[in-house]
Structures are given as structure tokens and as C-alpha cells.
C-alpha positions, 0 to 999 in steps of 0.5 A: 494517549501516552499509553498508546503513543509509548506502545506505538514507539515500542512496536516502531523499534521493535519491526526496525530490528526485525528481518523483515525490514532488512529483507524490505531494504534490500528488495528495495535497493534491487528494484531502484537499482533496476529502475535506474538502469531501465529508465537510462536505457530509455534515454540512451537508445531513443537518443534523448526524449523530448518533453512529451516523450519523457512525460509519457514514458515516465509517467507509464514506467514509472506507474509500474515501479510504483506498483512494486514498491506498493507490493513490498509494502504490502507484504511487509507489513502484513507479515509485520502485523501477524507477528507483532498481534498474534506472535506475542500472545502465542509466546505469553509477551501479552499475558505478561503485559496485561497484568499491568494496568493497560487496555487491550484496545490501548495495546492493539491502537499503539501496535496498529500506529506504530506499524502506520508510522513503519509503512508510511516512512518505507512508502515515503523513503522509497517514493522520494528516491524513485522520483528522484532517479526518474528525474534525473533519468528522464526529467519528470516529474509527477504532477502530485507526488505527496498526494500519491505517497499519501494514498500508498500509505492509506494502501498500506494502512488499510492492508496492514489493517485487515492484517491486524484483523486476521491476527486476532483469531488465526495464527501470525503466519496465516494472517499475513498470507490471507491478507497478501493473497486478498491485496492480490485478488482485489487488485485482479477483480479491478483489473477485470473491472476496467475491462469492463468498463471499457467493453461498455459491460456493467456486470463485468465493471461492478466486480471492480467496484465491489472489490474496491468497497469491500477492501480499497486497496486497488482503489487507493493504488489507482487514485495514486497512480493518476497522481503520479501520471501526466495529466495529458497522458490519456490524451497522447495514449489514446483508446484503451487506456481504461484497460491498462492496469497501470494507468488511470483515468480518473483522481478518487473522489472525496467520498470515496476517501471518506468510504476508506477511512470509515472502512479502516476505523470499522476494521480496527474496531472489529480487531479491537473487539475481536482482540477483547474476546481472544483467550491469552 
């Protein structure tokens, strides 16, 4: 365990002196910048919101930064786990480390929670400051923001996860690409999954489900918008709501959140395993 947390510390420093959280910190400069001044449009031109006013425009705005924010999560970190697998044993940084006593899977586990611990302090630094300019702007508040931030960054585990995966057999750069563009397609099979649901269609709605099976990432970014939204919204937005893909309907259901996290240990195996047989 000292092994994996000296690792994990190593790979945390390691991603802070890179670009890409550089170019992560000012993606998100640009977008909390953008939110407070749509957010103080808001409030200006309908002359002061009333409370119900406020909840509703909060929580639907505020669903939608949340998903951009999701996004630069997603794309940092996957491009954080190509480099930080796969880079080191392109340049020969892994061979040198494994003539010392020290496990592939003890390397892979320390690089796998340093990442964790990188994602999830974006998603909470981030989150925290969104949440704060929404108050001040519009006076909301979400109902259950730690729940929210919590399934961001399991959003964020899972992908960075998958990136990890990808590493172990095909090259940094490639990695990184292939896990965005499936974060994406899963994200459009449940947009077309809700569709389905609210057409009343049981095919259409099974491509959603599938998608959120086989990779939970749409499924935890839903269950973290209901968290960030109003409980009353559905009520004062009326029919159609289940197409909306920046609303949701329901909160996920503990087996659900049971399903990600044998998802998560199961991909994590597979790159351990994957990472074992790779020739260094």
C-alpha cells in the first residue's frame, strides 16, 4: 500500500506540471466566466426572479454548465491517462522503474488513484465555484450538490478508467481519442434512449440502457443532474421533460451505483492484466 500511495502522490504532481492542466484551468476560467455573465443577463433583463423563477432557470442553466464542465473533465483526463501509462513505457520510464522491486499492478493502482484524486478535485473546485456564482446571480442553490460532485467524479473515474484500459495496448494519443469519442456516443445513445421513453417506444429506450451498462458514464451524469435540479422542476416544466437531455427524471438507484463500481474494479482489472502481458 505505501508502494501504490507513493505512486499515486508521484502521478498527482506529475499531471499538475503538465499542459493539460493549464489548458484545463483556463477552459475553466472561460466557462465560469461565461456563466456569470449569462446567469446576470438572466436576473437583469426579467427585472428580478421570483423564487420559482429562480429554481427553474437554475436548475436548467445550471444542469447545462455542469455538462461542460463534465466535459473538460472528461477530456482531461483521458488524455492524462494515455500519457501517463502508455507515455512512460513508449520513452523506456517503465522499464527503468520495474528493475526495482515493484509490481505492474502496484504501478497501474498508484497511477489509476493519483489520476482519481486529479479528477475529482477539478470536479469539486470547479463544481464549488459554479455553485457559488449561481447563488449569487440567481439565488439557488442545488438540493444536493456533494451527491452531484460525487457522481461527476465517479463520471470521471469511470472514463479516466476505460482511458487507463486503452493505454495498455495502443498508443497514448489513440487512447485518449477513443475514450472521448465513446464518453460522446454513450452520451448520444441516452439522449436517444429518452426519446424513447418518452415516445412510449421499448426499442428506442433499450439503446439507452444498454449504453449506460456497458459504459456509466451518461448514467452518472444523469443521476448528478437530478441532484443539481430542483425537485419541483418537472412539475413546473411540464411534458417532455424526459427528452430534455439536461434534465432528469429520476435520482440512480443503489444498484445501479453498485453495477458502476463492479464496472470500474472489472475495467481496472482488465488493464492490470492487460498492463502484466504488455512487452516493455
Amino acid at each position: 500500500m505505501r508502494i501504490v500511495l507513493t505512486i499515486a502522490a508521484l502521478t498527482l504532481q506529475e499531471a499538475a506540471r503538465r499542459k493539460v492542466l493549464r489548458s484545463l484551468g483556463a477552459l475553466t476560467a472561460v466557462l465560469l466566466a461565461l456563466s456569470a455573465w449569462g446567469f446576470s443577463e438572466i436576473s437583469a433583463d426579467y427585472g428580478g426572479l421570483t423564487s420559482g423563477e429562480a429554481k427553474v432557470s437554475g436548475s436548467i442553466v445550471l444542469n447545462l454548465v455542469m455538462f461542460g464542465f463534465s466535459l473538460i473533465a472528461a477530456l482531461g483526463t483521458a488524455f492524462l491517462a494515455g500519457p501517463t501509462l502508455s507515455g512512460e513505457v513508449e520513452s523506456g520510464v517503465a522499464l527503468a522503474m520495474m528493475t526495482r522491486p515493484i509490481r505492474r499492478a502496484q504501478v497501474l493502482t498508484g497511477k489509476w488513484l493519483g489520476l482519481v484524486a486529479f479528477g475529482a478535485g477539478f470536479v469539486t473546485v470547479a463544481g464549488v465555484a459554479q455553485f457559488v456564482i449561481v447563488h449569487a446571480t440567481v439565488d439557488y442553490w442545488p438540493p444536493h450538490p456533494v451527491t452531484g460532485l460525487a457522481l461527476l467524479a465517479g463520471q470521471t473515474a469511470a472514463l479516466l478508467t476505460l482511458g487507463l484500459l486503452f493505454s495498455t495496448t495502443i498508443s497514448p494519443m489513440a487512447s485518449g481519442i477513443v475514450a472521448v469519442g465513446l464518453f460522446g456516443a454513450t452520451w448520444i445513445a441516452g439522449i436517444v434512449g429518452s426519446v424513447g421513453s418518452a415516445l412510449g417506444n421499448p426499442g428506442v429506450e433499450l439503446v439507452g440502457t444498454v449504453s449506460r451498462m456497458l459504459l456509466p458514464t451518461d448514467g452518472l451524469w444523469r443521476g448528478a443532474m437530478n441532484s443539481f435540479q430542483d425537485p419541483a422542476l418537472i412539475a413546473q416544466t411540464g411534458s417532455g421533460v424526459e427528452e430534455s437531455p439536461f434534465l432528469s427524471m429520476h435520482p440512480l438507484t443503489g444498484a445501479y451505483l453498485a453495477w458502476v463500481a463492479i464496472w470500474t474494479g472489472l475495467v481496472l482489472s482488465l488493464a492490470a492484466l492487460s498492463f502484466q502481458r504488455r512487452d516493455l
